[in-house]
C-alpha positions in Angstrom: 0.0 0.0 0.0 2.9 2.7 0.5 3.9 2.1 -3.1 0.8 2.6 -4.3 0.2 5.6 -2.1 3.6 7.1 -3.6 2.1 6.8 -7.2 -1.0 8.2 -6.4 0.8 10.8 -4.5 2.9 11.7 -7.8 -0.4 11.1 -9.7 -2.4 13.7 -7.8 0.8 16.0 -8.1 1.1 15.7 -11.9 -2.8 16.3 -12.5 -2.5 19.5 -10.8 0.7 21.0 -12.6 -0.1 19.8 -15.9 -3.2 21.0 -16.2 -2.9 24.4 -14.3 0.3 25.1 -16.0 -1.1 23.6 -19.6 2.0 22.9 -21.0 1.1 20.7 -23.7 0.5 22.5 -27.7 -3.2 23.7 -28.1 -5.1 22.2 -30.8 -6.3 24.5 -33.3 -9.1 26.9 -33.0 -9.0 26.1 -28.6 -9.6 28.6 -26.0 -8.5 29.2 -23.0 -11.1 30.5 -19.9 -9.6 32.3 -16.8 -12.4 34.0 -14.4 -12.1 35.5 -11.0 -15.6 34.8 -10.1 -18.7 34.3 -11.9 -20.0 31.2 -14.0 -17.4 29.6 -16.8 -20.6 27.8 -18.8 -19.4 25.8 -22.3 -22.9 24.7 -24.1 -22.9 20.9 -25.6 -21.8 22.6 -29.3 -18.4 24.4 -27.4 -15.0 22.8 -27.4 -12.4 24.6 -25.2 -8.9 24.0 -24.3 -8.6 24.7 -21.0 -10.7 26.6 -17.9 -9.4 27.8 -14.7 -11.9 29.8 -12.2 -11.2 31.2 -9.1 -14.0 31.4 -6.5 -16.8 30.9 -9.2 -18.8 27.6 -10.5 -17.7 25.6 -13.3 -20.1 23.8 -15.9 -18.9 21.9 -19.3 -21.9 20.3 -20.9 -19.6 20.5 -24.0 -16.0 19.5 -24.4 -12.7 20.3 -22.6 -9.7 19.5 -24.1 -6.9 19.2 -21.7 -8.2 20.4 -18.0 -10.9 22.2 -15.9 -9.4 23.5 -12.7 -12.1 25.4 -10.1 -10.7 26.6 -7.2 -13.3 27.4 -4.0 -15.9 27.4 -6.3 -18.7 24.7 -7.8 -17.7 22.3 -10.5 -20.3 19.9 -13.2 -19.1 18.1 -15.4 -21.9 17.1 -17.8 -20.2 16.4 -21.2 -16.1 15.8 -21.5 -13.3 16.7 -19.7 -9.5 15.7 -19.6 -8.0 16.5 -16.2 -10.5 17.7 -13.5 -8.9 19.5 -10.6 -11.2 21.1 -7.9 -10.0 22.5 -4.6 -11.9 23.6 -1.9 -15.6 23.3 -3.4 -17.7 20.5 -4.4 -17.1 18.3 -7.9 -19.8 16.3 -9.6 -19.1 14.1 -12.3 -22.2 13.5 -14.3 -20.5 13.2 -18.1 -17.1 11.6 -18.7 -13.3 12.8 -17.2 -10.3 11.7 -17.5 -8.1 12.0 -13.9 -10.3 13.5 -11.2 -8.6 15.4 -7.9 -10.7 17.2 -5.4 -9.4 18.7 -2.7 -11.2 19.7 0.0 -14.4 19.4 -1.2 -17.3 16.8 -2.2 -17.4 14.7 -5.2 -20.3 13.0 -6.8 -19.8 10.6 -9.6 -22.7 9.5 -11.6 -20.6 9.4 -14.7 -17.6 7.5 -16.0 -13.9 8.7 -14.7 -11.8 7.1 -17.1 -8.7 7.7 -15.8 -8.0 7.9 -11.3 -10.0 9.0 -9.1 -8.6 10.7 -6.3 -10.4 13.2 -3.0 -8.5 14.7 -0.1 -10.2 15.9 2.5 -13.5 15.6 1.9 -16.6 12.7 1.0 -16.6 10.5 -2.5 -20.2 9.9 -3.2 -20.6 7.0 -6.0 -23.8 6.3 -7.9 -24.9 3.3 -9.2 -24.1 4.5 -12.4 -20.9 5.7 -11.6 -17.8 4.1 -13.4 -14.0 4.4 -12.4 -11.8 2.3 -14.7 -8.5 3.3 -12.9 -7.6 3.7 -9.4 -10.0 5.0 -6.4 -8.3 6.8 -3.8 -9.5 8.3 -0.7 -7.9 10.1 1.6 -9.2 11.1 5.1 -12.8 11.3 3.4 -15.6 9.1 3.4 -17.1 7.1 0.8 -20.5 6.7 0.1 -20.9 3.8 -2.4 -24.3 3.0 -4.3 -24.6 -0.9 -5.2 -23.7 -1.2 -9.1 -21.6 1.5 -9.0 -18.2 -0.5 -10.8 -14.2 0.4 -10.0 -11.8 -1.4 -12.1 -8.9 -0.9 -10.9 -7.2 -0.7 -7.1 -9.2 1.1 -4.0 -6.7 3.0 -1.8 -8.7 4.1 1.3 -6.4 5.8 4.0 -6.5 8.0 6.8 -4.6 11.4 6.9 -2.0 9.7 9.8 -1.9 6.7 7.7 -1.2 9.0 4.6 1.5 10.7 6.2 3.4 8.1 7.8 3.5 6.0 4.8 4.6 9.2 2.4 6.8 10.2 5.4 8.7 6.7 5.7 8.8 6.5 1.2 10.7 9.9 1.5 13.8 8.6 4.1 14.4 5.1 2.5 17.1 5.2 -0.1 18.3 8.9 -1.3 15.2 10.8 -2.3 15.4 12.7 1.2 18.7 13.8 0.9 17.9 14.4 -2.9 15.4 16.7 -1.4 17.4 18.0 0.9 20.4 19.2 -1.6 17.8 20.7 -4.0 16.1 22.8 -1.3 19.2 23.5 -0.4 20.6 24.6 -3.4 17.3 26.6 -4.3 17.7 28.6 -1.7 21.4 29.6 -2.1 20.2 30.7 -5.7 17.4 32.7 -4.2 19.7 34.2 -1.6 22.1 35.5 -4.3 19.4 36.7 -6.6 18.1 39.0 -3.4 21.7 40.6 -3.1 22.4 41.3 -6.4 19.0 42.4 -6.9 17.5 43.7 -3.8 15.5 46.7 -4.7 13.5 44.4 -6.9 13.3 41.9 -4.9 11.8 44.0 -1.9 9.6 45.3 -4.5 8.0 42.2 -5.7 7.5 41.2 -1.6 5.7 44.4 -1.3 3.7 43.5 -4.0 2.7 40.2 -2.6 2.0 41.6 0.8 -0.1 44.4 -1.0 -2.2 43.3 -3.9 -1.9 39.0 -3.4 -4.8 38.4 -5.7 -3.9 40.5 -8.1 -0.6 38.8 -8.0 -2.1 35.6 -8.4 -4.1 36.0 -11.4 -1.5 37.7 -13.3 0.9 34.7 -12.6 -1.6 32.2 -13.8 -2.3 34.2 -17.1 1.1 34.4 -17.4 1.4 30.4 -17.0 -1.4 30.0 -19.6 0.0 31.9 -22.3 3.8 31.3 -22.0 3.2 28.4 -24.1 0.7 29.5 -27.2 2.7 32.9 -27.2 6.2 30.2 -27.6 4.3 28.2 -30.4 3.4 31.0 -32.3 6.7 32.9 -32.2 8.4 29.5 -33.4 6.1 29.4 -37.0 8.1 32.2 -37.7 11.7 32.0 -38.3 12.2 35.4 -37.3 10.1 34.4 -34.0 12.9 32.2 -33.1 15.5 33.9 -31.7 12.2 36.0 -29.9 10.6 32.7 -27.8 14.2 31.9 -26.9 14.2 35.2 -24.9 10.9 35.2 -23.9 12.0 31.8 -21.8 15.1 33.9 -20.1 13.0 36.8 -19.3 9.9 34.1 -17.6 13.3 32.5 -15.7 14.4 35.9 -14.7 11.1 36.9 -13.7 10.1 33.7 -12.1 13.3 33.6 -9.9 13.1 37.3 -8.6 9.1 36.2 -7.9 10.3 33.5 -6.2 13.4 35.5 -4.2 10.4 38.3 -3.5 7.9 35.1 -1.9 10.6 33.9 0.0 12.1 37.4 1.3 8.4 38.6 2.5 7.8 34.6 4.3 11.1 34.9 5.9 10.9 38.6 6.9 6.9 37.7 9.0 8.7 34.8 10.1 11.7 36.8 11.5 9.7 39.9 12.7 7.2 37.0 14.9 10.5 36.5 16.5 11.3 39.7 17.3 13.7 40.6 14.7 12.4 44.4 13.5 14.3 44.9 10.0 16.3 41.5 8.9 18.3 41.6 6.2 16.9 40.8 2.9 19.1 37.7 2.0 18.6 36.2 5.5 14.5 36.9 4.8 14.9 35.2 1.9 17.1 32.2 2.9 14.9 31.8 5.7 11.5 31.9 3.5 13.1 29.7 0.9 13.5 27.3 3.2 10.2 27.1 4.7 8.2 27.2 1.1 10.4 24.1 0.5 9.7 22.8 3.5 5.7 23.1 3.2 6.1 21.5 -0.6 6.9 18.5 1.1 4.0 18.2 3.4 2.3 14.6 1.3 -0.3 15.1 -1.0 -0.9 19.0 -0.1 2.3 20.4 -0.3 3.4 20.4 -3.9 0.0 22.3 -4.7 0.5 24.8 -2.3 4.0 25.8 -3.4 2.8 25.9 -6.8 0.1 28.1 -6.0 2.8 30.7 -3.4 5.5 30.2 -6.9 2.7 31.3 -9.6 2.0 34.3 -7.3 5.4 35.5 -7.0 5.7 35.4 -10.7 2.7 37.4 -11.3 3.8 39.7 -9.2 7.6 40.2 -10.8 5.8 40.7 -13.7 3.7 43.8 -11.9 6.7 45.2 -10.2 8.3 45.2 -13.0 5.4 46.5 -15.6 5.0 49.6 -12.8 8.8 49.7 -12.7 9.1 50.6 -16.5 5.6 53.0 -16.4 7.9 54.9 -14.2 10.9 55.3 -15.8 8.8 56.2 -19.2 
């Protein structure tokens, strides 16, 4: 059961940064729908590539290409969907999906999952017309299971201690804790040296986090969405070429200095809770680099969560730095 656990684990991982990230070519003629809020509806004749809301309801009775992710908000599923990730609301699957996550929050399955089914944190309600041809996992939830209702492949019911201890015990066998280790490690040396030679940006983009978060937040994850259709269409042109090659060194740039920003402002509340009234920035930084790392390895959860701090810190590099050049013009 702790291999299994460990696949699911890197499973559940996966499903969340490939579709929030979308990192695989859009087909032609797809679109991509980011709200704040508000209903994302696509009717039975729409096909969509992705959707992503934030604190809004979600409801394809048409077809989504690669994923639907609805964070503290309502998601239905009534026609297809690839990857369905939904944290902190309820999901119901009424249509067809590929992997389904929920975090946090209710599922219903009345349809077919064709992929995994996974729920953290919440209740799995199966219908006798509900259909899971991979694996069924739950994790400190309960399952409510309608006769008929038909899983092909393994049932992985744990609690959050069992969870824990057998992801804990995986990590220290063999080297992938001290792999871990020397990457955090390294990480944050990289982040620490970014924040000295950089340090008026850096305190900048931690202001901006501490100021305008949401903001931040949705600017990172347009960002994320069109860093790959903007590369793919710079690329048809041979001119273009040279163009997405930079484009990639400036999102590197500015996702580093996001990340230095993140970890200077987590470092510096951590500090000042201590006591300390104006730390250094590099200390800040080593400090808060250390903990996001940290909380990224907290089973199941963790790898979400940093993705969700990183994408803000990127969105707001990119602020800082679009206010940065309004004032110099």
């Amino acid at each position: 059961m702790k291999t299994k656990s460990k696949l699911l684990f890197f499973l559940l991982v996966l499903a969340l940064l490939g579709v929030s990230v979308c990192l695989s070519p859009s087909p032609a003629g797809a679109q991509d729908q980011v709200r704040l809020g508000g209903e994302v509806y696509i009717p039975e004749d729409e096909q969509v590539n992705n959707t992503v809301v934030f604190c809004g309801s979600t409801r394809v009775d048409g077809e989504v290409w690669q994923g639907v992710v609805n964070i503290f908000g309502n998601t239905e599923i009534n026609g297809k969907a690839d990857d369905v990730v939904a944290v902190g609301g309820p999901a119901e699957i009424k249509g067809t999906a590929w992997d389904v996550v929920v975090v946090g929050g209710s599922a219903t399955v009345s349809g077919k999952v064709t992929g995994d089914l996974v729920v953290v944190g919440g209740s799995l309600h199966l219908k006798s017309s509900a259909q899971v041809d991979g694996d069924m996992v739950v994790i400190g939830s309960t399952l409510e299971r309608a006769p008929g209702a038909v899983v092909k492949g393994d049932e992985v019911s744990l609690t959050v201690g069992e969870a824990l201890t057998g992801q804990l015990g995986q990590w220290f066998k063999g080297g992938a804790f001290w792999w871990r280790l020397v990457s955090l490690l390294l990480i944050a040396v990289v982040l620490v040296i970014v924040s000295i030679l950089f340090p008026k940006a850096t305190a900048e983009i931690a202001e901006q986090l501490a100021s305008r978060p949401l903001p931040s937040f949705l600017w990172g994850i347009l960002i994320a969405f069109l860093a790959v259709p903007a590369t793919i269409l710079l690329l048809i042109t041979i001119l273009g070429i040279p163009l997405a090659g930079l484009l990639w060194v400036v999102l590197a740039c500015a996702y580093y200095l996001g990340f230095a920003g993140l970890s200077g402002l987590v470092g510096k509340k951590i500090l000042n809770a201590l006591g300390g009234k104006q730390p250094e920035l590099y200390l800040s930084a080593l400090l808060g680099a250390i903990i996001i790392g940290l909380i990224t390895w907290i089973p199941y959860v963790g790898m979400p969560a940093g993705w969700l701090l990183k994408i803000s810190g990127l969105g707001a590099a990119a602020i800082s730095l679009a206010d940065r050049r309004r004032h110099n013009t």
